[in-house]
C-alpha positions in Angstrom: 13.3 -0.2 10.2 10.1 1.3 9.3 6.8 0.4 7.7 5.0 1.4 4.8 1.4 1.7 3.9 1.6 0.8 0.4 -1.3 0.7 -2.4 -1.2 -0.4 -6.2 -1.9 1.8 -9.0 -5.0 0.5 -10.6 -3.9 -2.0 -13.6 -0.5 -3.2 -11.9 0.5 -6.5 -10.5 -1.9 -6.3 -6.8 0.3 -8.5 -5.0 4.0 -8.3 -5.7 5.9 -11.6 -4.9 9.7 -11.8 -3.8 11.9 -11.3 -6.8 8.7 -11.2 -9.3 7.1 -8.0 -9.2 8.2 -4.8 -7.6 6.5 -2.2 -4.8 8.3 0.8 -7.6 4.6 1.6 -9.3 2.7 1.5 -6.1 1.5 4.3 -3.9 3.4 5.0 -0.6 0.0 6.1 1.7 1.7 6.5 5.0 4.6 5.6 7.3 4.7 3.6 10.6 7.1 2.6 13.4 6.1 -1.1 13.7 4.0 -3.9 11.4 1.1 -3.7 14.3 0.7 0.1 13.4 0.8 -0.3 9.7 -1.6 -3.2 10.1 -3.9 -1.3 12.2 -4.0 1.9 10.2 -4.6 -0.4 7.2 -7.4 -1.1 9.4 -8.5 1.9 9.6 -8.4 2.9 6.1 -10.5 0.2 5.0 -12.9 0.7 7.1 -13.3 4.6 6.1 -13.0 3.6 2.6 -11.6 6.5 1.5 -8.4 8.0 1.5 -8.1 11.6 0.3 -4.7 11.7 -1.0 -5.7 9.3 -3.7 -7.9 12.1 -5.1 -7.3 11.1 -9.0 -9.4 7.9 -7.7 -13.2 7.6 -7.4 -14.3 6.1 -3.8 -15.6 2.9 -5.3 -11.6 2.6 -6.9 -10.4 4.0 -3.5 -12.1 1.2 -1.9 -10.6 -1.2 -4.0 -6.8 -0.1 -3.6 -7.6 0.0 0.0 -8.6 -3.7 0.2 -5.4 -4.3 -1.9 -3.2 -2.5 0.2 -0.2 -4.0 1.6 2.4 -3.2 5.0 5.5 -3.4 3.7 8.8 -3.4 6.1 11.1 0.0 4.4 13.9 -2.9 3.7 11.8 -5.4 1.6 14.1 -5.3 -1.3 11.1 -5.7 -3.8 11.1 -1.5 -2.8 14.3 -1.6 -4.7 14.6 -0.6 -8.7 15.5 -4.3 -10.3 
């Protein structure tokens, strides 16, 4: 199992719950081996601010998503279409 870096397109749902909302129109940022790593590199992110593979975004939206952003094991069945 893997881990996934995972940030919401602006004007979705920010926090999905089990069975409620879906991961489907969020942005996959990177992948990781373990939750420490995603965690970490979330970290990371955050603390930069900016992300340049969410170009479309300005940094002051980029910072935003970033504090949004969410680890997400690559089995959490809300990655699933419903």
């Amino acid at each position: 199992m893997g881990w996934y870096l995972m940030v919401p397109l602006l004007g979705n749902d920010p926090i999905p719950s089990a069975g409620v909302r879906s991961f489907l129109k969020w942005i996959h940022l990177r992948s990781f081996d373990s939750a420490v790593e995603c965690e970490d590199g979330r970290t990371k992110l955050v603390n930069l601010g900016i992300v340049p593979n969410l170009g479309s975004y300005d940094a002051t939206e980029q910072k935003k998503l970033l504090l949004l952003s969410q680890c997400v094991a690559s089995d959490d069945p809300r990655l699933k279409e419903n």
